[in-house]
N, C-alpha and C positions, 0 to 999 in steps of 0.2 A: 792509464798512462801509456804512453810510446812504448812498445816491448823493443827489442834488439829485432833485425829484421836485412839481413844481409850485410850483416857487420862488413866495415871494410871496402866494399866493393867500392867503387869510384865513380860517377857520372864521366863523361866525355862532354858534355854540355856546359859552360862557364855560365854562373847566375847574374844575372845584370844586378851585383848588389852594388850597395854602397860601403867603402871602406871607412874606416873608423877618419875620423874628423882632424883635420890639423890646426893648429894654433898659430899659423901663419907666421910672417917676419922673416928673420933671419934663421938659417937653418941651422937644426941644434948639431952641436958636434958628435963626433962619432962615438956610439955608447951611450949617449947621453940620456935617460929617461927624461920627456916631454911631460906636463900637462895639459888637459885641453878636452874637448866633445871628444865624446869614444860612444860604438855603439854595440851593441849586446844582443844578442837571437838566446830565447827560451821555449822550452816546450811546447806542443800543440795541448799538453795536457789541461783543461780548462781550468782550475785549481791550483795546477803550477805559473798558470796567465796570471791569474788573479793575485797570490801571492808577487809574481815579478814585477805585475804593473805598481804596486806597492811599495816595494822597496826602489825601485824609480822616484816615482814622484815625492819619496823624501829624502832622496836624496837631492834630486833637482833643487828643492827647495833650499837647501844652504851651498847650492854649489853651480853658482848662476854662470861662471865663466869654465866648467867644468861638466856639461849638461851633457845626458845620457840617452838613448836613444835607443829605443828596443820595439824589436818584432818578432813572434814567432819562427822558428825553423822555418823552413819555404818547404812546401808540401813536396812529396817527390816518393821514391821507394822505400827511404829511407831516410833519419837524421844523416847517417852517414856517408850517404852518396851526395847528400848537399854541402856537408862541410867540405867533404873529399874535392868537387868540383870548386868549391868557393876556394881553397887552398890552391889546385892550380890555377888557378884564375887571378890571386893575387887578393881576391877582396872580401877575406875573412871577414866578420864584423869582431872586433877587440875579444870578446869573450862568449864564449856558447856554455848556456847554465843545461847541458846535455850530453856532452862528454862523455861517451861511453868505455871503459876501459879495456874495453879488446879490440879497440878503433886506436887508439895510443901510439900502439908500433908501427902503425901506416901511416898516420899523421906526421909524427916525428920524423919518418923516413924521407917524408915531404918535404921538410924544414918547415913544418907549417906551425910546429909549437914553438915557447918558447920557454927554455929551461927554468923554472922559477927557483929553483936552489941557487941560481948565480946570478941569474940579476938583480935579483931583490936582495938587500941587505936579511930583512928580515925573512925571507923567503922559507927558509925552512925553519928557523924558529916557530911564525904564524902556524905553520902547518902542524907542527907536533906539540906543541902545547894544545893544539885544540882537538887535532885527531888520536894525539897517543901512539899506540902504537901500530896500530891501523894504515899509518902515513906508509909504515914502510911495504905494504903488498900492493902500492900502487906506484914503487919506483921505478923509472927504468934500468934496462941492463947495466947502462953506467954509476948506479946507484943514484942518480940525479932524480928531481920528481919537474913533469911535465905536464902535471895536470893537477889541480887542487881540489884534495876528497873535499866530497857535498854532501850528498845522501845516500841512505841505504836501506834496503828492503829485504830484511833477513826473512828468509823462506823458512816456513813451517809447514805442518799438514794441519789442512781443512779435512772435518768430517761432518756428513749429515747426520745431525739426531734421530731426525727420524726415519731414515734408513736402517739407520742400525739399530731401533727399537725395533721396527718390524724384521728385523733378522734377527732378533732374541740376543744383542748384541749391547752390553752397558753404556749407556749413549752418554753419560754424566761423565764416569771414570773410564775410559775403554783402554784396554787392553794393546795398543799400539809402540812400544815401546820396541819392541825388534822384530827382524825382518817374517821370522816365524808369526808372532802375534798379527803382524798384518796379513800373511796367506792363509792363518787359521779364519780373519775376519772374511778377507775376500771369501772362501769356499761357504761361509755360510750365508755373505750376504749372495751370494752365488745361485744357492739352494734355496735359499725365498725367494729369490726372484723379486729384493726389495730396488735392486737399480740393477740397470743393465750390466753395470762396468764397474768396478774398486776402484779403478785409480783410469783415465784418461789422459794423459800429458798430450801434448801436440805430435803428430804421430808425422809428420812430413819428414824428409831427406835430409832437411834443411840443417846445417852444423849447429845453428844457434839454439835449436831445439834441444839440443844435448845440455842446457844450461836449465829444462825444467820437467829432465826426467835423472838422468844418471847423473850430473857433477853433483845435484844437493845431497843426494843420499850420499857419495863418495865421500863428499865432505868430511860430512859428518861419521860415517864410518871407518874414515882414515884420521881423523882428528886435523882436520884441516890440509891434510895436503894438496895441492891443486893437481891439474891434468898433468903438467909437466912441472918435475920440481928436481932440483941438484942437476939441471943439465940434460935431464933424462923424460921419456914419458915414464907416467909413475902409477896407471892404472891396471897395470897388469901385477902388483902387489897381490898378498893374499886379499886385504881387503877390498880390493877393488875388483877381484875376481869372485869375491861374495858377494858384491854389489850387483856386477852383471849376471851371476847368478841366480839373484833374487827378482829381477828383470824379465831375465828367459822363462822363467814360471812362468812370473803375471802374465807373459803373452803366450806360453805355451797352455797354460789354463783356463786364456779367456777372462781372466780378471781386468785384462787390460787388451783395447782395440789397434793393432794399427792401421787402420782406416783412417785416412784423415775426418776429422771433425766437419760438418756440415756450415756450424756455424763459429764464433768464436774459439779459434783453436784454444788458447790460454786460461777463459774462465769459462769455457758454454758449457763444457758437460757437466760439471759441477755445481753452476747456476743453474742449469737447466734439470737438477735432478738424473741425468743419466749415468753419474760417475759419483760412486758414496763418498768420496776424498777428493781430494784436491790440492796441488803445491802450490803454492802461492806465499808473496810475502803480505803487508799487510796493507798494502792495493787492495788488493781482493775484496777485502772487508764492504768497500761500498761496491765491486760487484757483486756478491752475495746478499749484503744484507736486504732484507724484506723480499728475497726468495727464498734461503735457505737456512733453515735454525739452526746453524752449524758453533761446531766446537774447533779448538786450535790445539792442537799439542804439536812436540817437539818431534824431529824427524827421527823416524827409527833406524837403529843399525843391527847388524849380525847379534852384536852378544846385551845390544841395551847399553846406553849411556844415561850419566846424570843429565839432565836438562840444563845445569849450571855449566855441563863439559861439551854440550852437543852444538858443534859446529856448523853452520850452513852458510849458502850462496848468500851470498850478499847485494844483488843483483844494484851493485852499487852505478850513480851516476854522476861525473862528476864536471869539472869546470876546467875549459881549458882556453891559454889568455896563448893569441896566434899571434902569427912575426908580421903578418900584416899592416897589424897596431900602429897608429904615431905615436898615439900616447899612453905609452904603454905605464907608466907613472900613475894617469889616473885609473886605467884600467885594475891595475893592482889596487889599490887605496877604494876603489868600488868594491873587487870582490870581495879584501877584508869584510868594510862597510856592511856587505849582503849576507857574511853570516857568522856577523856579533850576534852574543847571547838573544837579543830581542830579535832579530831577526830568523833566528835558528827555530825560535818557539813560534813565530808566526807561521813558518815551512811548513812544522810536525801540525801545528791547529788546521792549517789551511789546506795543506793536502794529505795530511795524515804517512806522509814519508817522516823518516828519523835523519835530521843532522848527524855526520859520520863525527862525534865529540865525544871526548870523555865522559862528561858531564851533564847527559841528557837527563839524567833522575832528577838532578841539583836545577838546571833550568826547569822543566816542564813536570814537574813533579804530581803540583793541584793537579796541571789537564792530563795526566796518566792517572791519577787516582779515581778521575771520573771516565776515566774510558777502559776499561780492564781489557778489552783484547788488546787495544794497543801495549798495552802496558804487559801485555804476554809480550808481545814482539820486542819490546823495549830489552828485555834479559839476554834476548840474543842479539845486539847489536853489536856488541865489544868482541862476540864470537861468528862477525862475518868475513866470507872469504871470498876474492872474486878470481877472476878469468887471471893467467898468468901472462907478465908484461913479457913477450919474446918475438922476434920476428918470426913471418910466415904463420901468426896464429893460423888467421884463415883457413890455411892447407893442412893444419894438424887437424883443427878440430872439423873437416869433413871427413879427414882419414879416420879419426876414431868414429864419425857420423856413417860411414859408409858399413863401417864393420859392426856397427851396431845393427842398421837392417838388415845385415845379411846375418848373423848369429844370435841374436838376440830376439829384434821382432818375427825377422822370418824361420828361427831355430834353424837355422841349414848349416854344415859345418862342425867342427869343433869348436868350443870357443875359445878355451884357453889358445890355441892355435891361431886363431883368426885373429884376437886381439894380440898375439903375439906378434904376427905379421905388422899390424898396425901398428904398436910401439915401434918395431924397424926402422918403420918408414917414417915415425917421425921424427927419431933419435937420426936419420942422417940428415931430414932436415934440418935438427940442431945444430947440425955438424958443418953443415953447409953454410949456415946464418954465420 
């Protein structure tokens, strides 16, 4: 699937697209939601094609003067440098089923969304009847919601069986439950010499990478708090300075490289056998499988959590309907459409991502009973958490990314010190927003 990959940044280049369709005649008055052709950009992900071109073409089929039109994202650095430029450019396509939510607050800043709590009648009724309470950590500052949750890829940890068999390590039940239990695994898979590395996350500068090494464990170790929360940065807590503590080991001990990866930052070392773990949600699953006989448990914290209590990233993606739109009426009444109950169970079959819904056991129940890892991932869907909605994310989360390599990968400094600095600095950019 598309990782995150320079969230935010902008292109300067405008895409020669086509804007969503108009229904010609007299012009509608002002406010007035239109229907009519609208058209839609979804993932490069080959499986998320597959499913979109799907719920297309039946919709087409009952909705011949209201016909939809869809093409993947336009190749480029990033999804988010293409909508970015397609926003100022004017010719959004009606809906992008990509929508990343720490892309939110630059889009919005744009006027490039468009608030679905107030246009739509049913706007936020739709949304929390289906999401729960989930709808509300994707709202913006105004309390309004600008984007429509989709899906969700709750992070857990990957481990190789048979690394940790030949570490003399219970590869069935293992012992990973808190941050201890995982240093004691690292030092012995260490000592055999059963994988080069415990744990590899993507080891580059890059701020987005902080989403798949420190936020899941924070998560989860602070019980959902995000990076910034009540106004404040929030990782310099006790628990969040057990988290980076637990960090500065693994790379002060070599259980963990930061080297960049040679090949796949996200899944190679862990497919590749060089790294006995691995964070991942349950993507992964068909990166690994028929390379690595791996197990999935729940992420560890400081003192050990219930698996029912343990919170993680949510590396959620979701849908957002732009002001470019004419007809933004059928744009709406589409993406209901794309994820009604059968259309939600086709998403979880077809690409193996989870509908962000209350109700995913109640739909998809059969096909989690025949797929048990999914159906691990499925327990933590009600307990995912994503990036928080705030302007200038970008500049926060390199400030924390910066003082990561410098105290963390590279141990130089104090740390409580250095990430003190960096809450600073980003509490006045709070201040400043």
């Amino acid at each position: 699937m598309k990782r995150y990959a320079g969230v935010l940044a902008l292109a300067a280049l405008a895409l020669p697209l086509a804007a969503c369709g108009s229904t010609g005649g007299a012009a509608p008055a002002e406010g007035e939601l239109t229907s009519g052709p609208i058209s839609i950009w979804y993932s490069t992900n080959e499986q998320e094609i597959e499913w979109a071109e799907a719920v297309v073409e039946a919709w087409n089929a009952d909705h011949p003067d209201e016909q939809v039109t869809a093409a993947a994202i336009p190749s480029g650095k990033s999804s988010e440098d293409a909508i970015g430029a397609a926003i100022t450019a004017g010719n959004t396509p009606c809906l992008v089923y990509n929508t990343a939510p720490a892309a939110v607050p630059a889009f919005q800043k744009q006027g490039g969304l468009v608030n679905i709590s107030t246009t739509f009648e049913d706007g936020e009724s739709f949304i929390t009847e289906r999401s729960g309470d989930a709808a509300d950590g994707f709202r913006s500052p105004d309390g309004d919601l600008y984007q429509v949750p989709w899906k969700a890829n709750p992070f857990m940890l990957y481990y190789n069986k048979d690394v940790f068999t030949a570490a003399g390590l219970d590869a069935e039940n293992p012992e990973l439950a808190t941050y201890d239990d995982v240093l004691a695994a690292a030092a012995a898979i260490k000592e055999s010499g059963a994988a080069d590395y415990s744990l590899y996350p993507p080891a580059s500068g890059d701020y987005t990478n902080s989403l798949f090494d420190f936020y899941p464990f924070f998560l989860a170790n602070s019980g959902g708090t995000q990076l910034v929360s009540d106004g404040a940065a929030a990782f310099t807590s006790d628990e969040g300075l057990e988290t980076l503590e637990f960090w500065k080991t693994m790379y002060a001990e070599g259980y963990s490289s930061a080297e960049a990866y040679s090949g796949d930052a996200w899944a190679g070392p862990f497919a590749d056998g060089v790294a006995a773990m691995g964070i991942a949600g349950p993507w992964g699953a068909a990166a690994f499988d028929g390379k690595v006989d791996y197990g999935v448990v729940p992420l560890p914290t400081a003192a050990g959590t219930a698996p029912e209590d343990t919170y993680t990233f949510g590396d959620s993606k979701n849908v957002g309907l732009y002001t470019s739109c004419e007809n933004k009426q059928t744009a709406w009444d589409f993406a209901k459409f794309s994820m009604d109950a059968e259309n939600d169970l086709a998403l979880l079959e077809t690409t193996g991502q989870f509908p962000t819904r209350t109700d995913v056991d109640a739909i998809a129940g059969d096909y989690l009973a025949e797929n048990p890892v999914l159906a691990t991932f499925s327990a933590s869907v009600p307990l995912t958490v994503d990036v928080p909605n705030v302007a200038d994310a970008t500049e926060m989360w390199q400030t924390f990314r910066d003082a990561w390599g410098q105290a963390v990968q590279a141990g130089e400094g104090d740390l409580e010190e250095t990430f003190t600095t960096a809450a600073d600095k980003i509490d006045a950019l709070i201040a400043q927003g």
